[in-house]
Backbone as CSV, one residue per row, in Angstrom:
resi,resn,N_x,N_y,N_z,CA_x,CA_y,CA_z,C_x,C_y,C_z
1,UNK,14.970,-12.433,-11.991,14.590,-11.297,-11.176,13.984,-11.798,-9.865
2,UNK,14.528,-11.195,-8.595,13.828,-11.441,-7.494,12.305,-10.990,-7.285
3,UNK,11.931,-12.138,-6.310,10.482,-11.933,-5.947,10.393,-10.152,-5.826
4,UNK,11.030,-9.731,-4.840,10.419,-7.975,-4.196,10.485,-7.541,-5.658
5,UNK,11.656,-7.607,-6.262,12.177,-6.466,-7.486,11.023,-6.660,-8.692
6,UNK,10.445,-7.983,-8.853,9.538,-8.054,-9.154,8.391,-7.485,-9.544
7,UNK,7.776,-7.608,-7.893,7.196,-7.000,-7.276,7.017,-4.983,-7.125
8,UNK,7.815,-4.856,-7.091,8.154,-3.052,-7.050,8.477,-2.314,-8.300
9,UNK,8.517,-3.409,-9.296,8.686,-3.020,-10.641,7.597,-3.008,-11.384
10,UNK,6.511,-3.816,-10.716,5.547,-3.685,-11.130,5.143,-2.686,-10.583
11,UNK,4.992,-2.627,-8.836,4.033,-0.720,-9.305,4.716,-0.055,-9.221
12,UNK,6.042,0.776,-9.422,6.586,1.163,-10.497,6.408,1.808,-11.800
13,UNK,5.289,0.551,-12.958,4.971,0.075,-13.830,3.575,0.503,-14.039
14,UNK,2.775,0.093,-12.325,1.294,0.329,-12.377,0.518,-1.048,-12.872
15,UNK,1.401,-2.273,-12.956,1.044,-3.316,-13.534,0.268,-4.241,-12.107
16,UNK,-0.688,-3.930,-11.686,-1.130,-4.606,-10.582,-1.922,-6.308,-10.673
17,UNK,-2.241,-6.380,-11.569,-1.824,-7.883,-12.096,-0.717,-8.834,-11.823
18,UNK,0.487,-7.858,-12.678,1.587,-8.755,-12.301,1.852,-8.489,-10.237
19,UNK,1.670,-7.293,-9.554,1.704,-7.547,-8.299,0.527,-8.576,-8.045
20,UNK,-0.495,-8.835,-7.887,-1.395,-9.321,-7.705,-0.934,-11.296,-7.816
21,UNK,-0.127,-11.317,-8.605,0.429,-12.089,-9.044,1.476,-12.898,-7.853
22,UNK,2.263,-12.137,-7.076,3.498,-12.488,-5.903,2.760,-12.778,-4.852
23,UNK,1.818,-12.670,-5.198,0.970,-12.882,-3.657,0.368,-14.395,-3.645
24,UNK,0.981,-14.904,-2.222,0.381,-16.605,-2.176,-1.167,-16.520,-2.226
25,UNK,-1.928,-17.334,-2.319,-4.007,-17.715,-2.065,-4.335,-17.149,-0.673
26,UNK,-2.723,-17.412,0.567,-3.459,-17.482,2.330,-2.500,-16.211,2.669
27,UNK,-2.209,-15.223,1.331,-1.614,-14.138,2.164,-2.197,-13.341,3.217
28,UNK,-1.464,-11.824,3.560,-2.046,-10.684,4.453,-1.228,-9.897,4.651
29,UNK,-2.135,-8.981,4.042,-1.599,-7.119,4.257,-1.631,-6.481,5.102
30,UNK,-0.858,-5.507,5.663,-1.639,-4.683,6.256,-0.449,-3.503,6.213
31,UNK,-1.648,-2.089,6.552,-0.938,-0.612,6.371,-1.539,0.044,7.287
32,UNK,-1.040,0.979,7.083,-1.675,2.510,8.979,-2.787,2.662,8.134
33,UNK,-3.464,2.541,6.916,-4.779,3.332,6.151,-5.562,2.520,5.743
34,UNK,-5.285,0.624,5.433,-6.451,-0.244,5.152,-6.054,-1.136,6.521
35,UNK,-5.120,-1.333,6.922,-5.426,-2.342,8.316,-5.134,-3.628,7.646
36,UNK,-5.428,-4.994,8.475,-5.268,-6.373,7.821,-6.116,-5.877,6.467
37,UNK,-5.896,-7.093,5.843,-6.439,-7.202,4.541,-5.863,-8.852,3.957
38,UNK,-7.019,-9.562,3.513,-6.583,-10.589,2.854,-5.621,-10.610,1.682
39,UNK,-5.238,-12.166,0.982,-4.777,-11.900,-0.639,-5.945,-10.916,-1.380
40,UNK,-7.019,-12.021,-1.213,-8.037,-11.154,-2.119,-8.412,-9.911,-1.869
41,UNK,-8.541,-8.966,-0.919,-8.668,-7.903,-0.471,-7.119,-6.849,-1.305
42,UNK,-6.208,-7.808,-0.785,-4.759,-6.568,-0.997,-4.797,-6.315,-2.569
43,UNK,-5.273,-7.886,-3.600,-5.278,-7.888,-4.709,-5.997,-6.477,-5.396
44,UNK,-7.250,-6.343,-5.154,-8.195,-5.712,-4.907,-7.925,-3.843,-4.712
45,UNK,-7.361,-3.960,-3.355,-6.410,-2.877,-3.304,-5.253,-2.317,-4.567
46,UNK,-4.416,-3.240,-4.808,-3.390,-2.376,-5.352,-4.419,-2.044,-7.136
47,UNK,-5.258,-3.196,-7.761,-5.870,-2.939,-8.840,-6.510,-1.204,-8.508
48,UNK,-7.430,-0.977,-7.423,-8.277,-0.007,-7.188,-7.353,1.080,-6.883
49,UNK,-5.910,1.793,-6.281,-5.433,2.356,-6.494,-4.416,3.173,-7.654
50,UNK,-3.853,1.551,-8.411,-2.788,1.667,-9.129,-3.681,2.098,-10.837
51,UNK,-5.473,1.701,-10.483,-6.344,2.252,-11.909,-7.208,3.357,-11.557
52,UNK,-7.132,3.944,-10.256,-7.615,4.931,-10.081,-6.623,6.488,-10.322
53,UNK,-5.165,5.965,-9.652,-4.604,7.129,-9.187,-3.884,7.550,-10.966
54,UNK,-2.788,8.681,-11.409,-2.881,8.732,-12.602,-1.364,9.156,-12.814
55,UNK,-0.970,9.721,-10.950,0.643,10.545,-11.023,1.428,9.689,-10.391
56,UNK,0.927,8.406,-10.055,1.845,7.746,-8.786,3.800,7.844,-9.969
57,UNK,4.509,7.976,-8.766,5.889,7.920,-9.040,6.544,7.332,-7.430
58,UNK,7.327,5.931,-8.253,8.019,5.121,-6.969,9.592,4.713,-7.348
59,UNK,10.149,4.739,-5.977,11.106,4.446,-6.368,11.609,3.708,-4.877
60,UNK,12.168,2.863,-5.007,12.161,2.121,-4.000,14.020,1.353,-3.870
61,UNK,14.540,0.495,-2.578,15.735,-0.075,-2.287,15.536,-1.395,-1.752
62,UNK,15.810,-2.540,-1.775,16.030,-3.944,-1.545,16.996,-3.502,-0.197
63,UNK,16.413,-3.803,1.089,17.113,-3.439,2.029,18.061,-4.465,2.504
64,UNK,17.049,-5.755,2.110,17.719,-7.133,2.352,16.175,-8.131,1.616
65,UNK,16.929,-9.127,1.585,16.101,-10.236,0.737,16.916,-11.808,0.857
66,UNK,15.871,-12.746,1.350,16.387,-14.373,0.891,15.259,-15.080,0.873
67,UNK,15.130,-16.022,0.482,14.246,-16.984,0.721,12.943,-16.814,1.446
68,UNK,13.529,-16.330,2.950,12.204,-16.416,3.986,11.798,-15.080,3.564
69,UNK,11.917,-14.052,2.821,11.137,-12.218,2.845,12.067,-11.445,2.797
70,UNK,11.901,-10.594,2.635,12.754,-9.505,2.346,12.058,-7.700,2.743
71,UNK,13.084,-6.926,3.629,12.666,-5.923,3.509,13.017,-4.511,2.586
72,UNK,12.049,-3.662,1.782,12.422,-2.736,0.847,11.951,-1.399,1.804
73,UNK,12.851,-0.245,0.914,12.192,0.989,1.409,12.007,1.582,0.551
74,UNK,10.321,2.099,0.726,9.965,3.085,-0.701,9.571,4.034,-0.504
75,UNK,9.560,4.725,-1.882,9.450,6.143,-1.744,8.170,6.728,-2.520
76,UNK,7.107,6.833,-2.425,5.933,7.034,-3.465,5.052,8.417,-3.279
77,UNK,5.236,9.016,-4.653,4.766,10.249,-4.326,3.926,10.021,-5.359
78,UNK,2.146,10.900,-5.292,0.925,10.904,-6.066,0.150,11.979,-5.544
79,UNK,-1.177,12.014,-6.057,-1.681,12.769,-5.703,-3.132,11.997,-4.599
80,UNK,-3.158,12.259,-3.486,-4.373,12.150,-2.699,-5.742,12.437,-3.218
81,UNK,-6.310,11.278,-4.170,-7.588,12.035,-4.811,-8.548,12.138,-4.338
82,UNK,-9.094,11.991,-2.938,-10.068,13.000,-2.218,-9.824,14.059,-1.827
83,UNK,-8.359,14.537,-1.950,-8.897,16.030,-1.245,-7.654,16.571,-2.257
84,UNK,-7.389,15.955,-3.432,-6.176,16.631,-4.742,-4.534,17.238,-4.345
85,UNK,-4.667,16.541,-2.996,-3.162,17.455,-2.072,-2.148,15.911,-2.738
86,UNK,-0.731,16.653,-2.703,0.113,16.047,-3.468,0.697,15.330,-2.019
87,UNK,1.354,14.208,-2.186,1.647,13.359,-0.582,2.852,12.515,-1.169
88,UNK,3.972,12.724,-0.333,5.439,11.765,-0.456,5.163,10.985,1.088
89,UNK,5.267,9.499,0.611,5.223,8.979,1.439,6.198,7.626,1.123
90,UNK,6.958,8.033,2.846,8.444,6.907,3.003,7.602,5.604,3.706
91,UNK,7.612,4.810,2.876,7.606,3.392,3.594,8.495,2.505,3.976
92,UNK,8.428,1.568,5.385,9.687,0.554,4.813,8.379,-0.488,4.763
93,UNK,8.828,-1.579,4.049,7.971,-2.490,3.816,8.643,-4.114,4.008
94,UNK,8.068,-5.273,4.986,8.445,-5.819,5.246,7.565,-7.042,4.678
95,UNK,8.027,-8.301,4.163,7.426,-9.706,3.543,8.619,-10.593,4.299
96,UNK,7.361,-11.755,4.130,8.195,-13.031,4.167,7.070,-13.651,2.962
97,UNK,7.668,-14.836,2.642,7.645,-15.756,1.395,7.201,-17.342,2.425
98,UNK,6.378,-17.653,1.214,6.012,-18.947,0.960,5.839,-19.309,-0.043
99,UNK,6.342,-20.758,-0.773,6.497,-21.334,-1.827,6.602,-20.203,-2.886
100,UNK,7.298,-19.307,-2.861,8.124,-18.611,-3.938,6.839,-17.669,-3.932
101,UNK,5.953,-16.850,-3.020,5.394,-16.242,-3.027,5.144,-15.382,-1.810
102,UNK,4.379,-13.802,-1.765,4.594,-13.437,-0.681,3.486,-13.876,0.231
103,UNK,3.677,-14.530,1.218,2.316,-14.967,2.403,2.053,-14.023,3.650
104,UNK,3.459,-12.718,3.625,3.075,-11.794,4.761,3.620,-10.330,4.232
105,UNK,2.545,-9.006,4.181,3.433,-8.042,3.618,2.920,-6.979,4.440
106,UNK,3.837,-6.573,4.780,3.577,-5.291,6.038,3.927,-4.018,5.973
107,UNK,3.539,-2.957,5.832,4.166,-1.449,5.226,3.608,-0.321,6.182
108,UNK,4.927,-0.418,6.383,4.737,0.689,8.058,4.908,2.251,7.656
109,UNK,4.731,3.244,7.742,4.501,4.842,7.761,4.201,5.618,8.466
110,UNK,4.539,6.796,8.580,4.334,7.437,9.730,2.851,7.916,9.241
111,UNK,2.069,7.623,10.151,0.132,8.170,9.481,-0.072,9.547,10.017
112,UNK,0.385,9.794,11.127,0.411,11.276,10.996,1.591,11.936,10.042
113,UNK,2.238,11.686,9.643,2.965,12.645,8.260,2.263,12.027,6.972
114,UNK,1.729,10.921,6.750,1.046,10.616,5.953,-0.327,11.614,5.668
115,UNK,-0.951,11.961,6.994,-2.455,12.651,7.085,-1.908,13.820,6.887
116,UNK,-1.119,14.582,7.081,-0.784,16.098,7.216,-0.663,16.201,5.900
117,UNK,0.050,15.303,5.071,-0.074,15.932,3.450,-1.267,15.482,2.672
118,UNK,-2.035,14.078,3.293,-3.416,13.936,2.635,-4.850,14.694,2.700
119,UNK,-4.553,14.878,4.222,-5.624,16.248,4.474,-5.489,17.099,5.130
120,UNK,-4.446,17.506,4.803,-3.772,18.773,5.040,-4.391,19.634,6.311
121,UNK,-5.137,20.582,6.801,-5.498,20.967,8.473,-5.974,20.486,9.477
122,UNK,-6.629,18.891,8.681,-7.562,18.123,9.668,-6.341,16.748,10.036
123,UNK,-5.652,16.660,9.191,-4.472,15.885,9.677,-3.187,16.216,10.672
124,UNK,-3.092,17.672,9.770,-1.833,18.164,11.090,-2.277,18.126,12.272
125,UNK,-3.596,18.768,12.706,-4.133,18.948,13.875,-4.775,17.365,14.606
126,UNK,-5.121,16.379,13.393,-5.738,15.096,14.290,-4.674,14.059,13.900
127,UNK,-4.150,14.463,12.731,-3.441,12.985,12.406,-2.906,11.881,13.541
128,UNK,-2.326,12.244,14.651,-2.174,11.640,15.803,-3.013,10.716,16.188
129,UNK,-4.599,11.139,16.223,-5.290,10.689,16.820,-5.859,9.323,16.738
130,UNK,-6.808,8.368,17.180,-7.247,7.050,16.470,-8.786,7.638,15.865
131,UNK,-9.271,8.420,16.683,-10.091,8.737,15.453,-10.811,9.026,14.598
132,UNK,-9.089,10.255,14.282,-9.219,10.477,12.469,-8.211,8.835,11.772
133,UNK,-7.976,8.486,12.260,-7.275,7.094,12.005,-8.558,5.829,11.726
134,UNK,-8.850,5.945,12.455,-10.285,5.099,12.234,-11.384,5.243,11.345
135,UNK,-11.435,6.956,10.814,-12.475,7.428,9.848,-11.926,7.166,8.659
136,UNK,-10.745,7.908,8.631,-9.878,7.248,7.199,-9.307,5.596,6.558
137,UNK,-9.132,4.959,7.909,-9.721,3.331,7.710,-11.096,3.159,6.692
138,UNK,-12.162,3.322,7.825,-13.397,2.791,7.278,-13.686,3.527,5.910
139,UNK,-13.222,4.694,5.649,-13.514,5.269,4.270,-12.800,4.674,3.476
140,UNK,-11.481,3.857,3.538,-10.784,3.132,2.576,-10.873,1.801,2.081
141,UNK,-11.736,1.546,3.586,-12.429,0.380,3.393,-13.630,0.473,2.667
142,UNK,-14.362,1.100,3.014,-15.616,1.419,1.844,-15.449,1.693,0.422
143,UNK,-14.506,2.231,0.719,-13.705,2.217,-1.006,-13.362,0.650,-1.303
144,UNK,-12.682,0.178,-0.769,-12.013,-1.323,-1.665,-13.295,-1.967,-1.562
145,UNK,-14.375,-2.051,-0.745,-15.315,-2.801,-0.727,-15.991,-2.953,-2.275
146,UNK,-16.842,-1.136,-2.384,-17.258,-0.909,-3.243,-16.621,-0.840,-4.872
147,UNK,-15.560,-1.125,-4.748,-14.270,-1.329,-6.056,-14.442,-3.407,-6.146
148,UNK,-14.093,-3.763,-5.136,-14.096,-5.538,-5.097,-16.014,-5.795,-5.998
149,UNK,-16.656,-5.189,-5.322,-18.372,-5.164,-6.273,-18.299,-4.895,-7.492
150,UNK,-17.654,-3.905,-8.107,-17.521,-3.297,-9.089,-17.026,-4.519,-9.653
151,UNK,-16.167,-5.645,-9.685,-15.387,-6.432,-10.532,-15.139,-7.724,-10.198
């Protein structure tokens, strides 16, 4: 099984271990809602979402893949549990690889169609903006912070 398929089968699965797992020691994340993020940080991340959230459903395509990374496009719909609004969100998601692991993973989205279904009047109307972009950062960050303490 390839690295991504791997990878997407696990959350998929909800198995954030085994994601936690594809990721090199000197990786880096980043998304429109946590920003950079280390290995240990992203690790961190997918555990604190994938054991918090309860409806996630993904389904995802291998757009291309070799050696150096590969890009997928996914499709993940759950529920937003600060404010209980239901959110489909299209990612494409882009890696490259080192020593049979991922060392760069990047997942681009539109954050204003992302905000319009997460907080529904304060997104349609600001989602654009940097920031309600910046508040919903630092609150996600305060979240993984206080989740990385926890464990």
């Amino acid at each position: 099984m390839s690295l991504v398929s791997r990878f997407y089968d696990a959350l998929a699965t909800r198995d954030w271990s085994v994601m936690g797992g594809c990721y090199h020691p000197e990786a880096r994340f980043s998304d429109p809602v946590f920003g950079e993020l280390t290995a240990e940080q992203v690790k961190a991340m997918w555990r604190m979402l994938l054991t918090s959230g309860t409806d996630l459903r993904v389904t995802y395509r291998v757009a291309q893949e070799d050696g150096d990374g590969g890009t997928v496009i996914l499709d993940a719909s759950y529920t937003f549990s600060r404010t209980g609004r239901r959110v489909h969100n299209h990612i494409t998601a882009e890696m490259r690889f080192k020593d049979g692991l991922i060392i760069a993973h990047n997942d681009t989205f539109s954050f204003w169609r992302w905000s319009r279904q997460a907080l529904g009047p304060a997104g349609l109307l600001l989602g654009w903006s940097p920031m309600l972009r910046n508040k919903v950062r630092a609150s996600a960050l305060a979240g993984l912070r206080k989740a990385m303490a926890r464990s």
